[in-house]
C-alpha positions as CSV (number, residue, x, y, z in Angstrom):
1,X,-10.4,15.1,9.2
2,X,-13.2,14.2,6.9
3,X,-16.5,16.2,7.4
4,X,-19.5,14.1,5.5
5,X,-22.9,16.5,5.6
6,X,-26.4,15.3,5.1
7,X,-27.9,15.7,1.9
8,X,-30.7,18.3,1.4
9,X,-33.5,18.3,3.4
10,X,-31.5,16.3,6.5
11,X,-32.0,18.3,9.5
12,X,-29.2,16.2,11.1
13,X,-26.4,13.2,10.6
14,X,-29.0,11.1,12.5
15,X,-31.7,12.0,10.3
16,X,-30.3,9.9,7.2
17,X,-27.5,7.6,8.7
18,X,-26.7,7.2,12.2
19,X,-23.3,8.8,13.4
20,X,-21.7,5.8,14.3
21,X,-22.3,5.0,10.7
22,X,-20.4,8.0,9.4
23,X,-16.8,7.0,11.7
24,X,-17.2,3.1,10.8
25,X,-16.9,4.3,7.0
26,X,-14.4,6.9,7.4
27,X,-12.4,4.1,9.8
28,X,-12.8,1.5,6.6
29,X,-11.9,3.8,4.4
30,X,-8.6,5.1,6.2
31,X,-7.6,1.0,7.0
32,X,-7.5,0.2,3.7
33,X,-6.1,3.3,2.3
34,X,-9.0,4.6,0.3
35,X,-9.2,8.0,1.5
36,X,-5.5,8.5,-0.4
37,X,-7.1,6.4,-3.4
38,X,-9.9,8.6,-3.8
39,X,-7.5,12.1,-3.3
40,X,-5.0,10.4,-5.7
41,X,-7.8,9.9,-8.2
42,X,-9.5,13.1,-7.8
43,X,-6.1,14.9,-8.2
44,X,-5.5,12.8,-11.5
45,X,-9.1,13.8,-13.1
46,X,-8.8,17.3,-12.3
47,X,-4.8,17.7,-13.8
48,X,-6.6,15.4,-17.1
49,X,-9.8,18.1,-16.7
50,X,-7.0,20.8,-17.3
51,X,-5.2,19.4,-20.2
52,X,-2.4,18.0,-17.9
53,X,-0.8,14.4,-17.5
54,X,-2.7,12.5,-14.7
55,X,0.5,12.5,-12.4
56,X,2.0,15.7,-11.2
57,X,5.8,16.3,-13.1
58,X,6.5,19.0,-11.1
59,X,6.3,20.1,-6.8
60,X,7.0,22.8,-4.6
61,X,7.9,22.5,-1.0
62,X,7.2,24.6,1.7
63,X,6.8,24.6,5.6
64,X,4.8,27.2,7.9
65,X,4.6,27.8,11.4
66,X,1.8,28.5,13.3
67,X,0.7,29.2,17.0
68,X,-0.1,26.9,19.3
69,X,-3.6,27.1,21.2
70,X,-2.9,26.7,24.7
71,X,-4.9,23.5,24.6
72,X,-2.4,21.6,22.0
73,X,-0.2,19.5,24.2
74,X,3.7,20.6,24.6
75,X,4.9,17.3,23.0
76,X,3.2,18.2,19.6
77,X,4.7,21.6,19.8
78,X,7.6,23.5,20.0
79,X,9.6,27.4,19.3
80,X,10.9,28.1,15.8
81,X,13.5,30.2,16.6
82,X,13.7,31.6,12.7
83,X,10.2,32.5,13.3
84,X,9.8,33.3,16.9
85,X,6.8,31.0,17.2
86,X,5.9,28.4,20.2
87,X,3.8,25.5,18.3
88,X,3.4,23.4,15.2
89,X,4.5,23.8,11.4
90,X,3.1,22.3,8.5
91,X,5.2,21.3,5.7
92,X,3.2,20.8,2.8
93,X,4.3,19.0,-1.1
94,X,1.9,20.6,-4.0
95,X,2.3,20.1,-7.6
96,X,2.3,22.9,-10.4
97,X,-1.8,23.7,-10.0
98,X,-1.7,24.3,-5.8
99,X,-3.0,20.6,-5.6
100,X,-1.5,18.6,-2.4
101,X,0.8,15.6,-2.8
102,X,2.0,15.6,0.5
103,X,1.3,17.3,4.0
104,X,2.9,16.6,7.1
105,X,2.0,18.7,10.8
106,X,5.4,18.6,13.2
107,X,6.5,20.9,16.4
108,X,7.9,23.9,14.9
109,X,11.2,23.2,16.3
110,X,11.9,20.2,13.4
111,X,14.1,21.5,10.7
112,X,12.9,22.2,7.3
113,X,15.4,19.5,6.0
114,X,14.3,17.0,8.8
115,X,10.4,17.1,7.7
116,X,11.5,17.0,4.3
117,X,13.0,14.2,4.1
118,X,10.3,12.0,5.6
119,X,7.8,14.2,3.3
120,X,9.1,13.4,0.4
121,X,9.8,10.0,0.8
122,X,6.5,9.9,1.3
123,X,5.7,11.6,-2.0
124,X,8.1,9.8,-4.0
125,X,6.4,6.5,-2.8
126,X,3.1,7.6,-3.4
127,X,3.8,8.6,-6.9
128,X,5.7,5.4,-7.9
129,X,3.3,4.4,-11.0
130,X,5.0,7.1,-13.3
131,X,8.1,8.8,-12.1
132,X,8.5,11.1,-9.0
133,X,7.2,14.7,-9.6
134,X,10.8,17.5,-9.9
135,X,11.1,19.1,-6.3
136,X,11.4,22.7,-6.1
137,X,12.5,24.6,-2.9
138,X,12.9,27.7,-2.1
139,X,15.1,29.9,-0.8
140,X,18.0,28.7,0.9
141,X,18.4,24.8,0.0
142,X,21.7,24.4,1.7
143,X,22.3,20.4,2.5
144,X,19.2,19.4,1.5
145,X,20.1,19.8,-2.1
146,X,22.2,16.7,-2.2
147,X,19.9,14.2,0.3
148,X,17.0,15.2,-1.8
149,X,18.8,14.5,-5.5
150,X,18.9,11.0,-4.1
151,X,15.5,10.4,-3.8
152,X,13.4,12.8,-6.7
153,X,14.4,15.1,-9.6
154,X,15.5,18.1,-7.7
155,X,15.9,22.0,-9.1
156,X,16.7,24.8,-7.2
157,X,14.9,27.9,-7.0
């Protein structure tokens, strides 16, 4: 979800752009993949800001779950049974400075391995211009090891 505020002195959206405005330009933006154009580029200025090659060499996976509010519907949720938790878990892909390369939102009953997979696929796509940032995982790898090898530089943790 992309939030766009008025600038200073706006009492409202409507007072500088009307609202339908706002969602045509977000809806252009996401159609022709520009939202993940401008978060690739940011990502790149602030990693050359810092002294650091403009594409990540190095990533760290990791999934979380979290509660479901009673209003998310049951086919976007589920029970982690590792966790104890009815509702959704985000795996998320960040390079070495905490910056995101990848983010997915499942029901908390897909596997770890599962998500990955499509996650960093996904990561290893959109990082084709140099090559694929090293995955690290952490703590218990198990068969993942050898799908993920296939795919990106993998180390374990």
């Amino acid at each position: 979800m992309v939030h766009v505020f008025p600038g200073p002195g706006a009492e409202e959206p409507s007072a500088g752009c009307p609202p339908d405005s706002y969602n045509a330009f977000f809806r252009r933006w996401r159609d022709h993949a520009l939202v993940r154009e401008f978060h690739d580029r940011l990502g790149a200025t602030v990693r050359e800001k810092l002294g650091r090659d403009a594409e990540p060499s190095a990533g760290v996976i990791d999934s979380q779950s979290v509660k479901a509010d009673a209003v998310v519907g049951s086919d976007s949720r589920g029970f982690d049974g590792g966790k104890l938790v009815n509702g959704r878990k985000r795996h998320v892909v960040v390079d070495t400075l905490g910056l995101p390369l990848g983010v997915m939102v499942t029901a908390a009953d897909t596997g770890d391995r599962a998500a990955a997979q499509v996650l960093l696929r996904q990561v290893a796509d959109a990082h084709h211009r140099g090559r694929p940032p090293r995955i690290i995982q952490q703590p218990n790898p198990r068969q993942f090891c050898p799908w993920a090898a296939r795919y990106v530089p993998f180390d374990r943790e």
